[in-house]
C-alpha positions as CSV (number, residue, x, y, z in Angstrom):
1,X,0.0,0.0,0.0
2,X,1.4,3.2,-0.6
3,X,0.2,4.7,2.6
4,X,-0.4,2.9,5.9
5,X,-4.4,2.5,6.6
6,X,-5.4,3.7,10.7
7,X,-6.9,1.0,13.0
8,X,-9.6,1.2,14.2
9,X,-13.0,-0.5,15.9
10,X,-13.8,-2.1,12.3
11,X,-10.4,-2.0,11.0
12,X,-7.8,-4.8,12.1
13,X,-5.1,-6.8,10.7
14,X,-6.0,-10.4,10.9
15,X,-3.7,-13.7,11.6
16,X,-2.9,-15.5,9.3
17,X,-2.3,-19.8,10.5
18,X,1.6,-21.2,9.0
19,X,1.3,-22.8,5.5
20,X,1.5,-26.7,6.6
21,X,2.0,-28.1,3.7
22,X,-1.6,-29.4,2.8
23,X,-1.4,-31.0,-0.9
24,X,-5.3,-32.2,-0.9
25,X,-8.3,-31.4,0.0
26,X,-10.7,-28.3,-0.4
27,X,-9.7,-25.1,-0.3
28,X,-11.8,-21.6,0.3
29,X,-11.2,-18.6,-1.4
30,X,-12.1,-15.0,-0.7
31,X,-12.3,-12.1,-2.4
32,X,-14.4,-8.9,-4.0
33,X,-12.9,-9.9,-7.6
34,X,-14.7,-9.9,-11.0
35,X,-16.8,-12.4,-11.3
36,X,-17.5,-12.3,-15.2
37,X,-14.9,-10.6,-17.7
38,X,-15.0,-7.4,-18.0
39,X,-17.0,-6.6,-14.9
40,X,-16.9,-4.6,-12.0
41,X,-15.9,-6.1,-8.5
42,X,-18.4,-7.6,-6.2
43,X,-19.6,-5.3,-3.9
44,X,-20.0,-7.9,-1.3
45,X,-17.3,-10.5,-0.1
46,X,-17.4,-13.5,-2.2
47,X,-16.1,-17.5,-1.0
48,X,-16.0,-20.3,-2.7
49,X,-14.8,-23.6,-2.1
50,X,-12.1,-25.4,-5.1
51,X,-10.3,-28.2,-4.7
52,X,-6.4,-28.2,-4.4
53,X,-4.4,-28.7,-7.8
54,X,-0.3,-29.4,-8.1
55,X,1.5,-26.7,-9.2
56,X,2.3,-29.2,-12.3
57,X,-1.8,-29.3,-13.0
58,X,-2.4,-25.3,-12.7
59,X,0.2,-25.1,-15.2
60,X,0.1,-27.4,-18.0
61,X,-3.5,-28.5,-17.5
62,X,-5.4,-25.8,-16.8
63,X,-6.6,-23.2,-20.2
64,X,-4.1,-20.6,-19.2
65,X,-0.8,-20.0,-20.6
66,X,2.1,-21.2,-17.9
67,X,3.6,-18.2,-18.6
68,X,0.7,-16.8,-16.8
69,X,0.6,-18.2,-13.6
70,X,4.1,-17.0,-11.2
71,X,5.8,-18.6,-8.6
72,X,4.3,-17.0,-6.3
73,X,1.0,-17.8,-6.6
């Protein structure tokens, strides 16, 4: 962020649990994202629940490009 953002009564940093490692299972997801292309944000919070895929799968068998998906992600 490119300024720091006050605390307050409705404004706190939350914890965040140690990645463990977990290569199955479901995972939820968060977000106010696009939900169709070329659309606004959800103006509410959004979950879902997807399943975990190997860094392998999201790669080479997903539609995207590798070259789209980083290391980081």
């Amino acid at each position: 962020m490119a300024t720091p953002v006050p605390l307050s009564k409705t404004i706190q940093p939350i914890c965040i649990p140690p990645y463990k490692g977990e290569t199955e299972g479901m995972l939820t997801v968060t977000g106010w994202g696009n939900t169709m292309k070329h659309k606004m944000g959800s103006k509410v919070l959004m979950k879902v629940e997807v399943p975990f895929i190997s860094d392998y799968d999201c790669r080479y068998d997903s539609e995207y490009y590798p070259s789209m998906i980083a290391d980081s992600m």
